[in-house]
Structure formats: C-alpha cells, structure tokens
N, C-alpha and C positions, 0 to 999 in steps of 0.2 A: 878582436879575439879571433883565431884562428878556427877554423873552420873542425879542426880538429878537439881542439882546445874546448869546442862548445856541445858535438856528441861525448867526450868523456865527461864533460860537468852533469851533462843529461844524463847518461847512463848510470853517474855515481846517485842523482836523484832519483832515480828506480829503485837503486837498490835499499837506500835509506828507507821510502815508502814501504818498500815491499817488509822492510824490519821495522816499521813502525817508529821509526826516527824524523820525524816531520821536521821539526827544526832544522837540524843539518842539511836533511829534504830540501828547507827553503833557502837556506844561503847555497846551494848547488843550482838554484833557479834565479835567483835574483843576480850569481853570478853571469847567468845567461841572460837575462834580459835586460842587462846595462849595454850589454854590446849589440843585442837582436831587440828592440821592445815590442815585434809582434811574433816572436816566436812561438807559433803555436804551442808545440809540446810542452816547453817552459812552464806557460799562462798555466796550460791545464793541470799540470804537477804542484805551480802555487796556487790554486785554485783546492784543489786537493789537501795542500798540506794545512792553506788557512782554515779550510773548512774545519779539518781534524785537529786544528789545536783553537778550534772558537773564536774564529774571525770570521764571521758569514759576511761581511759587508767586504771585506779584503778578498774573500771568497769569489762572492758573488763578483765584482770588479775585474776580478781575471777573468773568469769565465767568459762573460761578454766583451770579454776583449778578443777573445780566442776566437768566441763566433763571429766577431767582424772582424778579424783575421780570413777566418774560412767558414762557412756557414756548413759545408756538406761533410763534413766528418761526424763522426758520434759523438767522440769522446766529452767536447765538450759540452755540448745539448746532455749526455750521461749526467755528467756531474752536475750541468746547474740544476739537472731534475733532482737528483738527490739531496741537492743541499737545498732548496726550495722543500722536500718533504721532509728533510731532519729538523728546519729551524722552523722553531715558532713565531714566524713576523708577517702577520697577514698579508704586505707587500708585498712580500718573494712571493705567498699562497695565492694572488690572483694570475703570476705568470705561470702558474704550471700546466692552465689550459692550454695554452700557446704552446709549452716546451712539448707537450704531452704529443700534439698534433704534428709538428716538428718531425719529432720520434716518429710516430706512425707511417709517415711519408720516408723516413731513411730507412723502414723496417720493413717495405714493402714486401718484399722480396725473403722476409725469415716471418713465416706463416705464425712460430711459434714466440717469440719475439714481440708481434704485432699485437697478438692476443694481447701479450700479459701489459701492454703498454695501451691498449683500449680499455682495458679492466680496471685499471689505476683511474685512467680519465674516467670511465663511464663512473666509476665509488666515488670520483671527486665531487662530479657534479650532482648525484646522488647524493652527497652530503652535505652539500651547500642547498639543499633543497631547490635544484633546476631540474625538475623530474621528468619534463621534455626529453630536457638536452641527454639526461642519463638514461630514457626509454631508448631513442634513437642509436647509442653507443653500444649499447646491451644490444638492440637487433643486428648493428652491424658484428657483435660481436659470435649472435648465435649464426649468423649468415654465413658465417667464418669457419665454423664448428660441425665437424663433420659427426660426430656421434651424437644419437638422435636423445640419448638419456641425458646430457650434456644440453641440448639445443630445450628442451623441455624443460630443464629447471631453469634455463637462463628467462626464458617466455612467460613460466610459472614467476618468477622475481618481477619481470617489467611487470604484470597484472598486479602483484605488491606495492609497487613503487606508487600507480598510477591509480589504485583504489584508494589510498592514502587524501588526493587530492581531488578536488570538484574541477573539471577539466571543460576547456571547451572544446568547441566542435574538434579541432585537429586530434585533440589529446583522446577523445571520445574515440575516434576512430583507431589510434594506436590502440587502446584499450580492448576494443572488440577483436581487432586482429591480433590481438596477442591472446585473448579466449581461445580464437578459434585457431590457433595453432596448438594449445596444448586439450583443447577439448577434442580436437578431429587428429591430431599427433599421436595421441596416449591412445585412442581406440582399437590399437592393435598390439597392446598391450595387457596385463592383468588390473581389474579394476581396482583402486588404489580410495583408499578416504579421502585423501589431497583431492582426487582428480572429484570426487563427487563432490566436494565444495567448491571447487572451481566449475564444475558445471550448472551446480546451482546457484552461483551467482552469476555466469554467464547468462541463463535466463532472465534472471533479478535484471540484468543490465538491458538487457531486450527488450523485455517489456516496460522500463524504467526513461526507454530513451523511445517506444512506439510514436511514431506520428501521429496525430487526430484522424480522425475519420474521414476527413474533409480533405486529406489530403492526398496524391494520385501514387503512392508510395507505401500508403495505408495497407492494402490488401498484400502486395508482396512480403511486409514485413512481418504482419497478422503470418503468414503462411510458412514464414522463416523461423520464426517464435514457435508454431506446432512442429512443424519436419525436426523442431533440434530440442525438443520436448520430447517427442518420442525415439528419436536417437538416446536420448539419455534414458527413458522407461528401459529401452536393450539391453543397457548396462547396467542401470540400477533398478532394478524392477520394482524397488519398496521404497522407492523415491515419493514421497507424499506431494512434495514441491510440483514436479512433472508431470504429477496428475491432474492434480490441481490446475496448472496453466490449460492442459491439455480439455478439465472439464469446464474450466470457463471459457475457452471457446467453444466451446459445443452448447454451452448455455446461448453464447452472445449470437452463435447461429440459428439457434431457434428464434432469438428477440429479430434478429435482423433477415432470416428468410424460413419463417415455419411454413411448414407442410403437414396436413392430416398425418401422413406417418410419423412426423414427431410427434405431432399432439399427444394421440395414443403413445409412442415409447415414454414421452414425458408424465403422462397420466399415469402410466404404471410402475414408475421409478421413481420419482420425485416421494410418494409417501412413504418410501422404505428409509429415504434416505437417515433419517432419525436414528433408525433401527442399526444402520450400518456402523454408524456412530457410537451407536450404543454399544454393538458387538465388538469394537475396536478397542474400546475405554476409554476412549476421546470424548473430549470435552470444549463449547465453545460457547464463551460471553463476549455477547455485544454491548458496545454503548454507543452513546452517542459520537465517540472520538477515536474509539480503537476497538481492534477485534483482538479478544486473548482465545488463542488456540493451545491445547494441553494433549499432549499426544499419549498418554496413560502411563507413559514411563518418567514421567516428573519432567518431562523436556514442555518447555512451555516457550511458544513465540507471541513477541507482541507487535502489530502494526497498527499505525495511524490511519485511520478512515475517513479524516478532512474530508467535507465537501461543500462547495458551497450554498446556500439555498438554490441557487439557479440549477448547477449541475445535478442535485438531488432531485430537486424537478423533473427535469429534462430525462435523466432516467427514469421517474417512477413513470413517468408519461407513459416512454417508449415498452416499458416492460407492460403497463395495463393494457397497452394497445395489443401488444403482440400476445398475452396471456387470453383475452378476448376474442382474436383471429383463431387462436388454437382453442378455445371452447368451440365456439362456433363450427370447426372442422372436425371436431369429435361426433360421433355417433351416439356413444355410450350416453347415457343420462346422466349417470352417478358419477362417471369421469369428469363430465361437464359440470356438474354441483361441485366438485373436488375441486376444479378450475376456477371458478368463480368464487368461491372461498377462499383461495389462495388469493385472486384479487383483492376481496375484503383485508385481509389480513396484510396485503403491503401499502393498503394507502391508507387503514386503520394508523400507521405507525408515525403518518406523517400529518402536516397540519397542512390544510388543501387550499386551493383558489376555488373559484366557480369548476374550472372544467373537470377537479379530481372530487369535489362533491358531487356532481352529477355521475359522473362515471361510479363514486361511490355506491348508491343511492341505487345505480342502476343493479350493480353487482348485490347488493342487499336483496332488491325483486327476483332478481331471476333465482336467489336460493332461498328466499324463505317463499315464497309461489312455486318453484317447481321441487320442492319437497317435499310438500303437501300432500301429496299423492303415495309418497313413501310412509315407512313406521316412523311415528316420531323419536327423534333423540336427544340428548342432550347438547349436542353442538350447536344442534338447530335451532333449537331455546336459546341458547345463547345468542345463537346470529338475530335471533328475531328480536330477542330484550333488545340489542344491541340496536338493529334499524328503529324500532322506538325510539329508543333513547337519540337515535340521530335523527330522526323524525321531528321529535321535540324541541331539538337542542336548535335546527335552523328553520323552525317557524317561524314566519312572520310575524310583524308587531298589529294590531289590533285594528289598527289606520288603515295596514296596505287591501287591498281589493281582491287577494290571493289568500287571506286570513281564511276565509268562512272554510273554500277548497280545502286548503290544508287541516285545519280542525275534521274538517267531516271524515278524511282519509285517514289522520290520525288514530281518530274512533273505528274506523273500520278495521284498521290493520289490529288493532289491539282488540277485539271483536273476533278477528280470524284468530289470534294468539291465544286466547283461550279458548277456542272448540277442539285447538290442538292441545294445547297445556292446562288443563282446568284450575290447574295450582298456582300458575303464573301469578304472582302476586304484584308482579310489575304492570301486567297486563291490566290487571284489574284496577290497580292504582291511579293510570293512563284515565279508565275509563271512569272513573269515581271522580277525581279531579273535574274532567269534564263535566258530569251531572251537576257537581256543585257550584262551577263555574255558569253553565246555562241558569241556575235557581239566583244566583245571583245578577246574573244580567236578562233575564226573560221578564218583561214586561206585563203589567197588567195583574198578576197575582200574590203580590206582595206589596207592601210600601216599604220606603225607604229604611223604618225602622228596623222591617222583616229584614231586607236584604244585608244590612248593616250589621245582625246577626250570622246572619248566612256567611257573610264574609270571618267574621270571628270565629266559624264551625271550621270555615276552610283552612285558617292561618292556623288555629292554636287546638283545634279539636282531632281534623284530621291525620294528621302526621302520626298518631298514635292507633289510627287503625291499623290491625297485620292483615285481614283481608275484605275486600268489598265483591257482595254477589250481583253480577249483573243480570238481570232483569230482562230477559232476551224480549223483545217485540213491544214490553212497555214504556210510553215516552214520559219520560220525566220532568215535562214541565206543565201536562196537560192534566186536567181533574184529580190535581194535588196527587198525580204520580209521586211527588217526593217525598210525600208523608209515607205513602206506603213504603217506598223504598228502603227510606231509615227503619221503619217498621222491622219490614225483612232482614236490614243488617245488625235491628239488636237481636232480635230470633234467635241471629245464628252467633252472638259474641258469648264468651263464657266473663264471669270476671266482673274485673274493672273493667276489663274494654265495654264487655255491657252497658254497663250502669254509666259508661262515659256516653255512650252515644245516646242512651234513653235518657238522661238529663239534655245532651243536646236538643235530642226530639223535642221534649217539652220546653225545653229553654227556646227553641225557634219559634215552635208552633202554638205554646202557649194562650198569648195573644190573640 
C-alpha cells in the first residue's frame, strides 16, 4: 500500500471519529494495518474506535501495541488511560498507576497538565486506600501550586486522608508536617473553624505522640507542645483545649521543679479553682475510666483515663512528694494546712502500699496537730474522724509487739478529738470501745463469767449507744472505775438507751 494510499485511509479515519462513526472509523484502520502492523496512528484510531463501540480487550491490544511501537508520544499512554478509567475490569485498574506516572513524566514541561494528571493518580491511590502513596502525590502536588488558598486545602485533605489511619513512624511524620503547614500557612490569614479544629487536633497529635520522660527528646518536645499552645491561645483566645495543655504544663512544672514562689501562687489559686468552674457553668465527673467534661453549653467531651496500677502509683508518689516540698517552702500556716489536705485528699482516693500509708498518716498529723491551735471547723472534724478511722483500720493484730503503742495513740488522738469537738460521737465511740475492751481483757477483777458478759455488752449492747462520756483522768480498770462509768453513762441516757444500759449495768455487775 502506497504511502500515499495509507495518509488518505488515515485522514478518512479522523474524520469518521471526529463524526462519531467508529465503524467505518475501523475498517479506515484495519485498512492501514494490513499493509503497516505497527503503524502508530492506525493502532491508536483502533484503539479509539474499539474502545467507543465496547471492545476494551481489542482496545486495550492496540494501545499497547502503539506503545511498543513508540513509548514517547502521548496519544497512546492518553487513551489507554482513559479506557483503563471508563471500563470496569480491575485488571486494566491496577495499570493506571503505571499509565498515570508515564503521563507525568511526558507532562513535565505543561505545569497545568501535570497537576491534573497527579490529581487522578493521587484520588487513585486515595481510593484504593494506599493513604502513603496518596499523602506523598498530594504534597507533590501542593509543591506544584503556587496559590497559597489552593496549597492549604490540598494540606488540609492530606491531614484527612492520614487521620483516617493508625500510621507508623513515616506516616506519623507526614502527618505532623502537613499540621504544621496549614496551622503555621493560615496564620496570616482570618481565623477560620476549619483551622481551629485543625489546630486542636494538631495539639491532640503532639501530645498523643510526646516521648517518655526518660527520654533526651522529652524536654524539646514538652517545649514544642507550649510555644504551639500558645500560638493557638493568639488566635483563639476561648480555646479551652490550649489552655488546658498550656495549664498542665505548668502544673507538671511545679510536680517536677517547685520553688517557694509556686508554692505561694499555687496555694492561692488552686482553691478558687472550683469557683472558676463554677462561674463558667462547667461541669466535670470523674470515674474510675473516663473524665466527662461539660462546657455549660450542652457541648460535652469524653476521654478515657486508663491507667495502670503501676503508673497511678508512680504519679500519686511523684505529686505527694512534690505537694510536700511545696508545703514545706511555704511560710503561711494555713497555706501549708491547705497543702497538706490536698495531700490527704489524693491518696484518700487510692488504695496505698506501705510508702503511701505512711506518707498518708503523716499528712493526717501535720493537719489535725497543726490546727489545733486554729478555731475549730468542720473539715477538720472530718480530717480527724477520718485519721481515726485510718488509725483503726491499720492497727495491728493483738500478737504483734506494736499493739499496746498503737492502742494507747489511738486513745490519745481521740482524747485530743474531743477537747476539740465535744460532740464527736466518733471520737467517743474510739474511746468507749477501748474501755470495754480493757474491762474485758484487764486481769484480776472479774472472772471469766464477768468477762464473758462484758463481752456480750460490747458485741450486742453497745452498738446502740449514740454517745459515751469520757471520764477525763479516771482509769477504768482500777477500784471498779467501770462501774462508775456505766453509772455516769446511764445519768446521762434519756429512753430506752437508759434502761439499756442500767440493765447492762445490773446484768454485768449483778453478781
């Protein structure tokens, strides 16, 4: 076929195409490729005409013939992309990565072109969920993009794509660089809602991904999390999030380097804080597993507060230690009781080993002994019920060599608990138990049967007393002290409790 013979069969299959006449289209081509069988143009025209009359395998055949004919032309790499995105045959759909790439490489040089052929691939692999490979296509594609509102949503999408998935280390860092292009991008900008959720979760992700303590990386990051904390307070001044990070580090500074000047600032902010709260109309419940915060406008968040016994530890420790160093650097007195109640009140919440018992125990002494000197209150009745009650609760068994100590301190402290509270009916309880416990175990003035009463007073009589009067300086186990005692505690009973306890009386002492 003459050389002439084969541009007029071509040209006539232009024109068919261009009128939408495929058929005739391909007998103008097939005329051509009996005499040429790698005649590019041909291929690509049947390529063309198969595809548009639903021959994607007859399609696709030319195509690749065409490109190994010639690989650096378009037309062909054009079409098999198209016919790869019109048919539905997941075969053709895993070469379009390839074709896609192809393209980008012959489109070097047409800026506008290149985009929209990165944008295809970057959606592709975005939809096959390869959310790497689609971050990476999207940055080259914002790298590409000269308009900053353009480069900002493309940045805004990768943090979309890549929040979706639990990432590792590589992806983790894509992630953060694409925060910190549209959190530090938009700041010269009007502040937008978009951008304040996007900067509150740029923090979420900082401190989500912080390194341990232990680690030499720690303090820079710590320091990166505040500087982009209060970058965002600039912007969003009613940002609660921002503050919040911002005031738990200032908390965790205290725990890890106090100074008497905190102590004081701490001493005289931490008791408002309720108050602030209060004024806000905020609301917050703790449990064991989550914290619910309620911001007064029906907006409510909830996070998980997992921890494990060790770790829960390990801070109450660190916080007792450092709330301790900051009493002790205080001046004030009452500042210092305010601090040491705060003690009580965080390891009250947990269940302790030896070292957060003593430390408990200690924090009990220094506020119910150095309040003493103060008007009494009701918190401090409380704290005092309360070190009884823990007084009690880890006495000794009757065997060990530490008993008698502990009983006699027992007595004493609940001894000091009524000259302050006369009313204490806890206090007095403490001490009535004891008398009846000595009358049962005190030697030599009872027999067995007495005692054996005694004990029946204390199991099934006493529990129904509402107050016992202690007997300041008299000892209740010498020259039948205990007769008088009951004496004085029917005196003072109105009732039935009377007449319970003056039958006891006679019921004991009968005999």
């Amino acid at each position: 076929m003459a050389t002439k013979e084969m541009k007029s069969a071509l040209k006539n299959a232009r024109e068919c195409i261009k009128n939408k006449d495929y058929k005739e289209a391909l007998k103008h081509c097939k005329t051509v490729l009996k005499a040429d069988k790698t005649n590019y143009t041909a291929l690509v025209f049947f390529g063309k005409c198969a595809s548009e009359l639903d021959q994607p395998d007859q399609a696709h055949m030319a195509y690749k013939k065409a490109i190994e004919s010639d690989d650096t032309q378009l037309l062909a790499w054009q079409g098999l992309a198209a016919l790869c995105e019109k048919v539905d045959n997941p075969q053709l759909k895993t070469e379009l990565p390839d074709v896609y790439i192809k393209l980008l490489h012959l489109y070097e040089s047409e800026k506008i072109k290149w985009i929209e052929i990165a944008t295809k691939l970057a959606e592709f692999h975005e939809n096959q969920g390869e959310v790497i490979k689609a971050a990476e296509r999207w940055e080259e594609i914002a790298m590409a993009t000269e308009n900053t509102t353009e480069q900002l949503d493309i940045w805004s999408r990768i943090i979309r794509i890549l929040e979706k998935r639990s990432l590792e280390e590589y992806g983790v860092k894509k992630l953060q660089e694409a925060y910190e292009k549209v959190v530090h991008g938009s700041q010269s900008q009007e502040p937008s809602k978009q951008l304040e959720i996007h900067f509150e979760n740029y923090l979420r992700f900082l401190v989500k991904h912080q390194v341990s303590e232990d680690d030499e990386l720690y303090k820079d990051q710590r320091q990166k999390i505040c500087d982009e904390a209060k970058s965002m307070t600039k912007l969003f001044p009613t940002s609660t999030f921002a503050l919040e990070v911002l005031g738990k580090d200032f908390v965790q500074s205290l725990i890890t380097a106090p100074t008497p000047e905190m102590g004081k600032c701490v001493s005289k902010t931490v008791p408002h804080a309720a108050w602030v709260w209060n004024r806000l109309g905020w609301t917050r419940e703790c449990s064991a597993s989550s914290e619910r915060v309620c911001n007064g406008k029906g907006i409510t968040t909830e996070r998980s507060v997992f921890m494990t016994t060790k770790e829960l530890r390990k801070v109450q420790r660190k916080a007792v230690e450092r709330w301790e160093e900051i009493a002790m650097a205080t001046e004030n007195t009452t500042e210092q009781l305010d601090i040491w109640s705060r003690i009580i009140r965080i390891l009250e919440k947990r269940s302790l080993e030896e070292y957060g018992v003593k430390k408990l125990q200690e924090a009990y002494e220094k506020v119910v002994h150095g309040s003493q000197a103060q008007e009494p209150s009701k918190q401090l009745e409380i704290h005092f019920e309360n070190y009884l009650r823990f007084l009690v609760r880890h006495q000794v068994s009757e065997d060990d060599e530490l008993y008698k100590d502990q009983r006699q301190k027992i007595c004493d402290e609940a001894k000091s608990m009524t000259k302050l509270f006369p009313t204490s009916t806890f206090a007095l309880e403490v001490l009535g138990k004891d008398f009846v416990q000595s009358l049962i175990t005190a030697p030599g003035h009872y027999g067995p049967h007495q005692r054996g009463r005694l004990s029946h007073f204390k199991d099934h009589v006493f529990p129904w007393l509402p107050a016992i009067i202690y007997i300041s300086g008299e000892n209740s186990v010498e020259h039948n002290g205990s007769v008088v005692f009951l004496w004085e505690i029917a005196k003072c009973m109105q009732g039935v409790c009377k007449s319970t306890v003056l039958e006891a009386y006679w019921y004991i002492f009968s005999e």
